[in-house]
ROBAPA-723878 format. One record per residue (C-alpha): x, y, z. Coordinates in steps of 0.25 Angstrom, whole numbers, plus 5000, padded with zeros to 4 digits. Each point is the difference from the previous one (the first is absolute). Example, Ala and Ser with C-alpha at 12.3 -4.5 7.8 and 13.67 -1.06 7.14 Angstrom:
! ROBAPA-723878
NUMI     x     y     z
NUMI  5049  4982  5031
NUMI  5006  5014  4998
//
This chain:
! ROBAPA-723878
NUMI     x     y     z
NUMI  4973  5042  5107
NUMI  4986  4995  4997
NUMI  4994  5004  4985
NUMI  4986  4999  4999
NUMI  4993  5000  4987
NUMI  4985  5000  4999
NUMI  4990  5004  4990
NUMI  5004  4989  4989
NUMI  5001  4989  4992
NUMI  5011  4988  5001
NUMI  5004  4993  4988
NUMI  5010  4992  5009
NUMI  5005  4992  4985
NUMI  4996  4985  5008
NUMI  4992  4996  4989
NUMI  4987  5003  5009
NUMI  4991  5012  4996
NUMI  5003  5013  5006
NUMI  4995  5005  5014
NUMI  4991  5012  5000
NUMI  4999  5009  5012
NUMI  5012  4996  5007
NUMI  5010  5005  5010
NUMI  5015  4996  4998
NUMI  5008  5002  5014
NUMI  5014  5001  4997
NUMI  5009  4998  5014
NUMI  5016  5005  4998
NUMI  5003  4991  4986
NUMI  4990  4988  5000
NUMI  4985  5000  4997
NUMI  4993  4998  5012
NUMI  4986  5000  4995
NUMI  4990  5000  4990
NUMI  4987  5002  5005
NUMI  4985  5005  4994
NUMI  4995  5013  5006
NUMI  5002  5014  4998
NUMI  5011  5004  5013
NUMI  4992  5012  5009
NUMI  5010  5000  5013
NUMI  5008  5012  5003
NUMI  5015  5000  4996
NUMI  5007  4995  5011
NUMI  5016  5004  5001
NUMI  5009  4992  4991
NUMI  4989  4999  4991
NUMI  4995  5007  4986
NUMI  4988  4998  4991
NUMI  4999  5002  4987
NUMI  4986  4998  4994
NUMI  5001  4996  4986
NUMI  4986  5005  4996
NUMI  4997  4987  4992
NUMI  5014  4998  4995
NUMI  5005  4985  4996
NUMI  5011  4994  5008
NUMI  5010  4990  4994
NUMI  5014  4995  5003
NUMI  5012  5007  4995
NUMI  5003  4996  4984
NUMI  5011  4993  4996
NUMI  5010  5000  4988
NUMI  5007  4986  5000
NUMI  5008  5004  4985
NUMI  5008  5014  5002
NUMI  5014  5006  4996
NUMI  5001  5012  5010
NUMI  5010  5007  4991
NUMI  4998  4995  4987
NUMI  4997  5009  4990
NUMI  4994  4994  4986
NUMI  5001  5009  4992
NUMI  5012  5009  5004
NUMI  4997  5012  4991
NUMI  5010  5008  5008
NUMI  5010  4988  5001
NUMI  5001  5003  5015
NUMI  5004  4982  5002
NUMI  5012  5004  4993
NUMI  5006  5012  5005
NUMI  4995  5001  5016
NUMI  5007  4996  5012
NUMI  4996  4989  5007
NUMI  4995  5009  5010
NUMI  4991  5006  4990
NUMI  4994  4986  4998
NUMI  4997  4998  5015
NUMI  4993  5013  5001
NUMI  4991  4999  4989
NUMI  4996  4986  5005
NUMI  4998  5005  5014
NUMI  4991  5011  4994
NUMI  4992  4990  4991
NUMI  4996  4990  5013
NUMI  4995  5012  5008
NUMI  4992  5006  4988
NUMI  4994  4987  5001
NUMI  4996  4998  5013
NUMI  4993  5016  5000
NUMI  4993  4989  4990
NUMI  4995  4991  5009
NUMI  5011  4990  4995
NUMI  5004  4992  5011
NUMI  5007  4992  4996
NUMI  5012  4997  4989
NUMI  5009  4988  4994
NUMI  5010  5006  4994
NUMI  5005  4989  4990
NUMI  5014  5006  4995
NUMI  5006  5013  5005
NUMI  5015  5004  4996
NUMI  5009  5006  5013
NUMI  4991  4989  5009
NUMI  4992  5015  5001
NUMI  4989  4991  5005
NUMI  5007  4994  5012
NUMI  5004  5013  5003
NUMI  4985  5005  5000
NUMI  4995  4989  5007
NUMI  5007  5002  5011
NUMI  4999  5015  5002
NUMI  4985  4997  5000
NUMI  5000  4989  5009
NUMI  5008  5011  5008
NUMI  4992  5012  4999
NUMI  5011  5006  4993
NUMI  4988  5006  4990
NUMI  4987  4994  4999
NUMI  4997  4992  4988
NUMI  4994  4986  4995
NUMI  5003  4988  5007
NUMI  5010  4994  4990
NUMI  5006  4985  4997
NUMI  5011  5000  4992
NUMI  5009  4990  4991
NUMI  5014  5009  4997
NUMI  5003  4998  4987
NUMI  4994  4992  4991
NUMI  5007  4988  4992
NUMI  5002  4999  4986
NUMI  5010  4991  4989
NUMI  5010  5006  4995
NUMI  4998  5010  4990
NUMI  4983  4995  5005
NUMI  4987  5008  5002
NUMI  5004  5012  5008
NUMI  5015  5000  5000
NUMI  5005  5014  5003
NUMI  4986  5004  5005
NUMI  4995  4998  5016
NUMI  5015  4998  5004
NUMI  4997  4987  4994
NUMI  5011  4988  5003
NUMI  5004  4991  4988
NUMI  5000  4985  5006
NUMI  5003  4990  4992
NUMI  5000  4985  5005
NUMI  4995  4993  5013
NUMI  5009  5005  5008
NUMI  5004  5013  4996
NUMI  4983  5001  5003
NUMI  5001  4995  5014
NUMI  5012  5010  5005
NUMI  4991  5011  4993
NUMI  4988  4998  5006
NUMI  5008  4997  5014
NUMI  5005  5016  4997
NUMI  4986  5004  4999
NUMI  4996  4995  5014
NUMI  5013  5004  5006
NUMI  4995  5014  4996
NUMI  4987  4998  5006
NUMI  4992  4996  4988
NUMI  4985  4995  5003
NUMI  5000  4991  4987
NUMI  5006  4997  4988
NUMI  4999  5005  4986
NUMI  5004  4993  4988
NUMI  4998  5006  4987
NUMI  4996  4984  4992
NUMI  4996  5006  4986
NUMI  5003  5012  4991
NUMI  4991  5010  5002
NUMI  4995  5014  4995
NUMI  5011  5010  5003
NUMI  5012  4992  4998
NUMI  5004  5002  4982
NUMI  5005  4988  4992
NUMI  4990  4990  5008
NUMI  4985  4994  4999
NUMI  4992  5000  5011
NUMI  4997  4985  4997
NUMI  5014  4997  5000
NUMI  5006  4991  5012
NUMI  5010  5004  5006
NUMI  5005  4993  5014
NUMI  5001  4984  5002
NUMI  4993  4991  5008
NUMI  5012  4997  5009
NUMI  5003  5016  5001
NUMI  4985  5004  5005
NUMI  5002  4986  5011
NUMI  5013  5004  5005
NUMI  4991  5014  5004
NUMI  4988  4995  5006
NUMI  5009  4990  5007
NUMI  5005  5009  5008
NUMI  4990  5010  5000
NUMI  4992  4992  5004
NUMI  5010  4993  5011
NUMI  5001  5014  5006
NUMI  4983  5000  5000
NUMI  4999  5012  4988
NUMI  4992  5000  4987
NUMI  5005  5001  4987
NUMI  4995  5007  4988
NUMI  5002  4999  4986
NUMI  4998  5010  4986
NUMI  4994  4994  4991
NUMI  4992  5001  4989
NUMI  5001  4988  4992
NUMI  4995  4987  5002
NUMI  5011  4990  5000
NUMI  5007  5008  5010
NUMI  4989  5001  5010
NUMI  4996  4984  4998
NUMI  5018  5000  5003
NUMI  4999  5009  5012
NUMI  4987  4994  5006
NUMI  5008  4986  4997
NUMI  5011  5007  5007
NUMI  4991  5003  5012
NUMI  4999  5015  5000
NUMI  4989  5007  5008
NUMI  4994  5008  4991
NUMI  5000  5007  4986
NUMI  5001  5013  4995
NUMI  4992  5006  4987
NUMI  4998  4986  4993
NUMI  4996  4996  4985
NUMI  4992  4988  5005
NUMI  4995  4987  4995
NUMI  4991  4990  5003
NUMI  5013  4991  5007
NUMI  5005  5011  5007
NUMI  4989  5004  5007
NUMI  4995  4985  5004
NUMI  5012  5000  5005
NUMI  5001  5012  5007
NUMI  4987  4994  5007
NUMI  5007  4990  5005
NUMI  5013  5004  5006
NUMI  4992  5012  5007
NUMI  5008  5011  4991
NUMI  4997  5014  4999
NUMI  4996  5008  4989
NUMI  5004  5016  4999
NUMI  4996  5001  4987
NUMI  5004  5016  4999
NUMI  4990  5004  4990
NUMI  5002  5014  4999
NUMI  5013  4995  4990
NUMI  4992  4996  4990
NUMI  4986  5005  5001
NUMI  5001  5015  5004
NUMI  5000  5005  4987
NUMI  5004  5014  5004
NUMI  5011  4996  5006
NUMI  5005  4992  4987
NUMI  4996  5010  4989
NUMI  5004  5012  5008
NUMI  5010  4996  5011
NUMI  5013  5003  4992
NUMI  5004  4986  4999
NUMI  5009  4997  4990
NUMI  4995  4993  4986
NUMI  5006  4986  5005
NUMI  4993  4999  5012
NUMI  4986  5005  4994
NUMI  5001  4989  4990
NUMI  5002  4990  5009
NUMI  4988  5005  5008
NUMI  4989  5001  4990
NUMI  5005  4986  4995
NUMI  4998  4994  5014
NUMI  4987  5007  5005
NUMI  4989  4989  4994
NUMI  5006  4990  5006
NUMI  5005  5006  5015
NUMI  4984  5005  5002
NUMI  4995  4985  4995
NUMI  5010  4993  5008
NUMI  4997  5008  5012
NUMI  4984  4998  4998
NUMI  5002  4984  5000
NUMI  5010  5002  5013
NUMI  4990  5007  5006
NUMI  4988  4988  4995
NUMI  5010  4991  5005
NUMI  5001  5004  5014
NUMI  5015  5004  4999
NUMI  5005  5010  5013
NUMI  4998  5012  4995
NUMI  5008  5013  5006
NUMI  5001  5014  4995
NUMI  5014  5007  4996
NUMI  5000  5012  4989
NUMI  5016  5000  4995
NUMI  5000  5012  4995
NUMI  5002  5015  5010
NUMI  4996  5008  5005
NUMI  4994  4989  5009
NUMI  4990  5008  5006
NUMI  4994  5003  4986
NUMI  5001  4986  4992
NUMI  4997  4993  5014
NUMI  4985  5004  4998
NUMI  5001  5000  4987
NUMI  5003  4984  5000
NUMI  4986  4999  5010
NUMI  4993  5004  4987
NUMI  5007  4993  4991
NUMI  4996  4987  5009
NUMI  4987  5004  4997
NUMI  4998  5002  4989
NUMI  5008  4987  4995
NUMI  4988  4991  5007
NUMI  5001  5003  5014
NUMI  4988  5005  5009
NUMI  5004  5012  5009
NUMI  5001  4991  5012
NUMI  5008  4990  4993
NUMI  5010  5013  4996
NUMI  4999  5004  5014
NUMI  5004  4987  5006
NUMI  5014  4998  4990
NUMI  5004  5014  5004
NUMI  4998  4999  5017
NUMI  4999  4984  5005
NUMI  5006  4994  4989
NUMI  5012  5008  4997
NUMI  5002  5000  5016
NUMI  5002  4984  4998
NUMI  5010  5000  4989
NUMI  5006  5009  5009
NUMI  4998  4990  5012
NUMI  4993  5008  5010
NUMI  4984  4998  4998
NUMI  5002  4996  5014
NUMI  5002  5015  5003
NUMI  4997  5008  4990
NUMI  4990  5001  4987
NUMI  4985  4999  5006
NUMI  4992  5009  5009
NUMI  5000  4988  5012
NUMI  5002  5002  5015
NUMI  5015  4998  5005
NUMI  5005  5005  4986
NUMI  5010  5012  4996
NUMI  4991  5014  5000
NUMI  5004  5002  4984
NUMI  4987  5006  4996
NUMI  4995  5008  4990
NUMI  4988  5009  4998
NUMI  4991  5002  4988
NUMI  4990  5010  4998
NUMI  4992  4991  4990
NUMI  4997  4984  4998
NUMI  5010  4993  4992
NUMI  4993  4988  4999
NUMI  4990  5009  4992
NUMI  5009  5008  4992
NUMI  5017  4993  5002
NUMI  5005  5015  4997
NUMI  4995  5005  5013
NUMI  5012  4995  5006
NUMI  5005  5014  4995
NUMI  4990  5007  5009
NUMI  5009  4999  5013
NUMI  4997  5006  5012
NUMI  5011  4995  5010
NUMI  5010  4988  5002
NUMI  5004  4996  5012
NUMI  5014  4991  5000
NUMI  5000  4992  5013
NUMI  4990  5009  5009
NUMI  5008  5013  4995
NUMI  4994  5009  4992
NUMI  5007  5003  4987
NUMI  5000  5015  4996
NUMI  4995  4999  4983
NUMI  4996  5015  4998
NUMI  5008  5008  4991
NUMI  5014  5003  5002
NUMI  5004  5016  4999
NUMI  5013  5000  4992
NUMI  4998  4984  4996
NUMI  5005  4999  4984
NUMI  4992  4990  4993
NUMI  5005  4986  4998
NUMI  4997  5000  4983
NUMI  5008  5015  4998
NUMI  5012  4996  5009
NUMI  5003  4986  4995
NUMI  4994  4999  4985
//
């Protein structure tokens, strides 16, 4: 099958301006061209045009920080009484609101029942169509840590307990490792700042992690604990109170940075989500500090990529695009973290993340600029996931998301 789009702009997320007047040829999966000109010839068989009437084409965007079936709050205390199978449903749901989207893309850092394996795999199928997805099993805390009894969450404790664990991850077909390094928001009884795994214990993960070529990535919020998981020689960090060490030495070492703002920046969220009092404290308490470290990050030159944490993905996704915005970045910049940069931490900007010849088809269609106006990525026309067009008009008999689950 041969996709044509013509009649508009390519913002292809390189770093180089966008293309005006452009004709995208799309051949089975891959991009096969990117050319100026408007395309005139007849439809030949095996082919189909859709004219995008000044539209802006961009690759797929990304969520790099997700929980497929995490639910904070749980007004409806649905974590605690539903089968696993229940679980499994709503995060199957969750990935494919996401794609109609024009999510792409999804790490999913923690999901309990290895939901996430099981998705991944019956999208890689074509089972259902979703997101493509990279997936780490369940995520690793102390005992009695950040996240215990949450995510199907494993309590290591020790450098070995740690290396049979993550070895069970990838046995069960995990993409990378999560290790929960710090307390953290949801978990009671705990600071955010406070440390919580060892040196030796974040080692013995990225040892073999890393000996099996797979990234890890680490919760964290306070600074001691990133500058110990860094020293560890994890891949990248997730939310992040920053300091000036942490981030020069995230510089460094290459490291990534999700910084998850929509935790402690969307204020509706916070005052109106549900949340209980303990987990609002700790937000407002924290919120100066997450936007100026992520402002210096960002001055800095540290990797940045987009991931939202909260669900429905499909909402908080875009949501987080704005946030990035508005925290400092320019609307290319915010575009950039959530396409070619998130497909790197992910390890395939080989493939995926740009509008480039030989690449994945995952594109999306807006019908207004978003380097003018970053909330036009809300404005979707189509997505396309590897040359296939994704079906993103409403579902008759479809329940919302937000009236099933909160």
């Amino acid at each position: 099958m041969k996709t044509i789009l013509t009649n508009c702009t390519v913002i292809a997320c390189t770093g180089k301006q966008p293309m005006k007047d452009v004709i995208v040829i799309v051949e089975d999966d891959k991009i096969a061209e990117v050319k100026a000109g408007t395309y005139s010839q007849a439809v030949g068989e095996g082919e189909r045009v859709f004219d995008l009437e000044g539209g802006y084409v961009l690759p797929g965007l990304w969520d790099v920080h997700a929980h497929l079936g995490d639910l904070i709050p749980d007004p409806k205390h649905l974590l605690e009484t539903e089968s696993p199978i229940d679980y499994a449903i709503r995060a199957g749901r969750n990935a494919m609101d996401a794609l109609r989207a024009g999510i792409t893309g999804i790490r999913i850092l923690g999901e309990d029942h290895y939901a996430d394996v099981a998705w991944k795999r019956s999208f890689d199928a074509g089972v259902f169509v979703g997101p493509r997805l990279f997936v780490c099993g369940k995520a690793m805390c102390i005992t009695g840590g950040h996240g215990h009894g949450t995510l199907g969450s494993v309590e290591v404790d020790g450098p070995y307990e740690m290396r049979k664990a993550v070895r069970e991850q990838l046995k069960h077909g995990a993409d990378q490792i999560k290790l929960m390094v710090t307390g953290g928001v949801m978990t009671a009884g705990e600071g955010m700042q406070e440390s919580q795994f060892l040196l030796d214990e974040i080692q013995a993960a990225t040892e073999v992690a890393h000996q099996k070529g797979k990234r890890v990535c680490v919760h964290a919020w306070g600074a001691a604990g990133i500058k110990t998981a860094i020293r560890g020689g994890v891949d990248s960090i997730e939310h992040g109170l920053l300091d000036d060490e942490a981030i020069e030495m995230m510089v460094e070492n290459g490291v990534f940075y999700v910084p998850t703002l929509n935790v402690t920046q969307g204020e509706k969220q916070i005052f109106e989500g549900g949340m209980p009092d303990f987990m609002v404290e700790k937000i407002l308490g924290s919120a100066k500090a997450h936007l100026e470290g992520f402002q210096k990050a960002l001055k800095a030159g540290v990797k940045i990529a987009c991931g939202a944490d909260p669900s429905p993905v499909a909402d908080f996704t875009l949501s987080e695009i704005e946030h990035l915005v508005r925290a400092g970045m320019t609307e290319m910049e915010a575009l950039i973290a959530a396409t070619r940069t998130s497909a790197d931490l992910c390890g395939v900007a080989d493939r995926m993340g740009t509008v480039e010849v030989g690449k994945l088809a995952d594109l999306i269609v807006v019908s207004a600029n978003p380097l003018e106006d970053i909330s036009n990525i809300r404005k979707l026309k189509l997505v396309l996931k590897g040359g296939r067009l994704v079906d993103i008009s409403p579902q008759e008999g479809l329940a919302d998301f937000w009236e099933l689950f909160f």
